[in-house]
One Martini backbone bead per residue (centre of mass of N, CA, C, O) as a GRO file, in nm:
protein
  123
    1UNK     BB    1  -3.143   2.667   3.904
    2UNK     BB    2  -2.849   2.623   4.100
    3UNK     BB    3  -2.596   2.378   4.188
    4UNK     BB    4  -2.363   2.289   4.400
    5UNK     BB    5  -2.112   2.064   4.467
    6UNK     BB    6  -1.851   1.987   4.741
    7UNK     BB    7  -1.573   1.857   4.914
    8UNK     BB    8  -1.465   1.637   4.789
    9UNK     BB    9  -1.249   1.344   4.824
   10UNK     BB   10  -0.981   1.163   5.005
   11UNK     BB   11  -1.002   0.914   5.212
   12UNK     BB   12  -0.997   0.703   5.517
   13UNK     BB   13  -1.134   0.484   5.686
   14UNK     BB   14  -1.297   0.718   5.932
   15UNK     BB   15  -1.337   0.944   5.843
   16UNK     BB   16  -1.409   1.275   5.748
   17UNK     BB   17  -1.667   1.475   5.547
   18UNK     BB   18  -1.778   1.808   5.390
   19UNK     BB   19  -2.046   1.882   5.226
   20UNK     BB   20  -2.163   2.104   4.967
   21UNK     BB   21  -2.466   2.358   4.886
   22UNK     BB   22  -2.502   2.556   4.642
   23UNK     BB   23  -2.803   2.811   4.569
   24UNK     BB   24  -2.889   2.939   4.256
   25UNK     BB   25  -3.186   3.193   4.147
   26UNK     BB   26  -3.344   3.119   4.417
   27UNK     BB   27  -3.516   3.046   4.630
   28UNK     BB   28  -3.472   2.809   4.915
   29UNK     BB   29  -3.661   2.712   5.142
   30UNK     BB   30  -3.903   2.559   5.032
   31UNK     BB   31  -3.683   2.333   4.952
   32UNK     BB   32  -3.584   2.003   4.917
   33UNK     BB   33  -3.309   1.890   5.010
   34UNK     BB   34  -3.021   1.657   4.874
   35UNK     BB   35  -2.877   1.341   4.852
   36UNK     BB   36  -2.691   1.146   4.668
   37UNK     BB   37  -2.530   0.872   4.520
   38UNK     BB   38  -2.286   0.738   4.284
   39UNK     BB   39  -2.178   0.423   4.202
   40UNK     BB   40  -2.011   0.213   3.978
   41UNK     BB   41  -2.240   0.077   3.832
   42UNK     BB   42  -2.460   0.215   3.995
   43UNK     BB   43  -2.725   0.352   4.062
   44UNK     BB   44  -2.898   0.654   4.200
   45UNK     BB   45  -2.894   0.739   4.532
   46UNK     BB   46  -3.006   0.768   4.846
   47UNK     BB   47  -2.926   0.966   5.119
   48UNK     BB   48  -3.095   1.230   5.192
   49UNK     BB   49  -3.325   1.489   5.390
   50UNK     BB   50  -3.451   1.841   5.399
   51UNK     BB   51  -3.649   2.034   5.568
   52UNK     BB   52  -3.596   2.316   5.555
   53UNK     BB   53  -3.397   2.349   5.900
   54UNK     BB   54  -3.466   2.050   6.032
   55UNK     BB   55  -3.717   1.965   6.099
   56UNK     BB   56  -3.680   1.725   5.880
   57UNK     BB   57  -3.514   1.401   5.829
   58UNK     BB   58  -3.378   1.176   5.590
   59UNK     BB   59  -3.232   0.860   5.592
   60UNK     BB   60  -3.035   0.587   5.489
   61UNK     BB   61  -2.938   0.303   5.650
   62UNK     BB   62  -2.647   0.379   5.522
   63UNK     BB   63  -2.600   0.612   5.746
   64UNK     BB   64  -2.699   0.606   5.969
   65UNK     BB   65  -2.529   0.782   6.205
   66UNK     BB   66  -2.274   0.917   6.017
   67UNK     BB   67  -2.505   1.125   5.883
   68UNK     BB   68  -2.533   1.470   5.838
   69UNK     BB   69  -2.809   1.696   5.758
   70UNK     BB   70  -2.789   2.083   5.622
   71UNK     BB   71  -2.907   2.381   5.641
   72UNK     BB   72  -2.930   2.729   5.495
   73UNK     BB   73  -3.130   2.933   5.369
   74UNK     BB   74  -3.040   3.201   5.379
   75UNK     BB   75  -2.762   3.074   5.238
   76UNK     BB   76  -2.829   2.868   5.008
   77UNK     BB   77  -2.736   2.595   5.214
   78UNK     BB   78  -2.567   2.291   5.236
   79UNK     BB   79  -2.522   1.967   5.425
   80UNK     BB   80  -2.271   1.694   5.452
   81UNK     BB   81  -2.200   1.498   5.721
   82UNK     BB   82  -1.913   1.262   5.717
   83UNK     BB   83  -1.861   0.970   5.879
   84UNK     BB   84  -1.718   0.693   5.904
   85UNK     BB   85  -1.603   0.632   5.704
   86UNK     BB   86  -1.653   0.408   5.383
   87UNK     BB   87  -1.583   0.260   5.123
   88UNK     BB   88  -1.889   0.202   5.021
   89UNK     BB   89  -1.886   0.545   5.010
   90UNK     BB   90  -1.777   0.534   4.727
   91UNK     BB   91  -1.887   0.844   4.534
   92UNK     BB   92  -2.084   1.015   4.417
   93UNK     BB   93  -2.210   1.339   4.485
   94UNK     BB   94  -2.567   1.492   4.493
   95UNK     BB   95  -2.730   1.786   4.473
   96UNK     BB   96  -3.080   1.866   4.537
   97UNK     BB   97  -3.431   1.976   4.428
   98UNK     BB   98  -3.729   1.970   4.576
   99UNK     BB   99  -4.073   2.043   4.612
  100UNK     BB  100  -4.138   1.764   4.725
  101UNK     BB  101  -4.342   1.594   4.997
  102UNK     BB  102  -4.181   1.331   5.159
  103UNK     BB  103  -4.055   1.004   5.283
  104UNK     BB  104  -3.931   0.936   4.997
  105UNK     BB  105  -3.663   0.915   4.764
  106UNK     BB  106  -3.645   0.974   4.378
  107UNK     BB  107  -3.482   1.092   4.160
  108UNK     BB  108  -3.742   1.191   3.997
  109UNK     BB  109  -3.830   1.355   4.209
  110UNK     BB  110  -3.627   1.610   4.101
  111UNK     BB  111  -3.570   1.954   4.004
  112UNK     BB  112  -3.291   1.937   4.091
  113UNK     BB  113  -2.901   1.978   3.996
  114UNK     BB  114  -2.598   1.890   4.073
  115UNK     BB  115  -2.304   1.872   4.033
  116UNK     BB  116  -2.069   1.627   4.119
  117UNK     BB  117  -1.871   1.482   4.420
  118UNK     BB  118  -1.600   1.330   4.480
  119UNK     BB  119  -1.578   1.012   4.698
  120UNK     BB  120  -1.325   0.839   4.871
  121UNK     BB  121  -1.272   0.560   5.041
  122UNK     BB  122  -0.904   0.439   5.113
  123UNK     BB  123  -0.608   0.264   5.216
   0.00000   0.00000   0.00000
């Protein structure tokens, strides 16, 4: 299993950015996708999950209300729609894959890695 995260960029606080993940190599119906993101000097921290292809989502307190994750499970892609970034929004951003089926996830959690792409939010 490949997973590819694009989408990110540089952009002013306030602005929108939707990243992409694109997976290849088998069915991802099953599995959870997730975002995590890591920014300079910080572990890698969980940013959102999805179930199947909506049923359920979970979101960490800092994004919630801002970000709104979602998948297309036919087309094996997921995405982040990123609202009202902040500065404190800017890391490194990876979408990941597990089998595992909980309410809270952390990186060891999951099965499955993609290259991560940069967000900055910088006036």
């Amino acid at each position: 299993v490949q997973l590819q995260a694009s989408g990110g960029g540089s952009v002013q606080p306030g602005a929108s950015l939707r990243l992409s993940c694109t997976v290849s190599g088998r069915t991802f119906s099953s599995y959870v996708m997730a975002w995590f993101r890591q920014a300079p000097g910080n572990e890698r921290e969980f940013v959102a999950a999805i179930i199947r292809d909506g049923a359920i989502t979970y979101y960490a307190d800092a994004v919630k209300g801002r970000f709104t994750i979602s998948r297309v499970s036919a087309a094996n892609t997921g995405f982040l729609q990123m609202s009202s970034l902040k500065p404190e929004d800017t890391a490194v951003y990876y979408c990941a894959a597990t089998a595992l089926y909980k309410t809270n996830y952390f990186p060891n959690d999951m099965n499955y890695w993609g290259k991560g792409t940069q967000v900055t939010v910088s006036s």
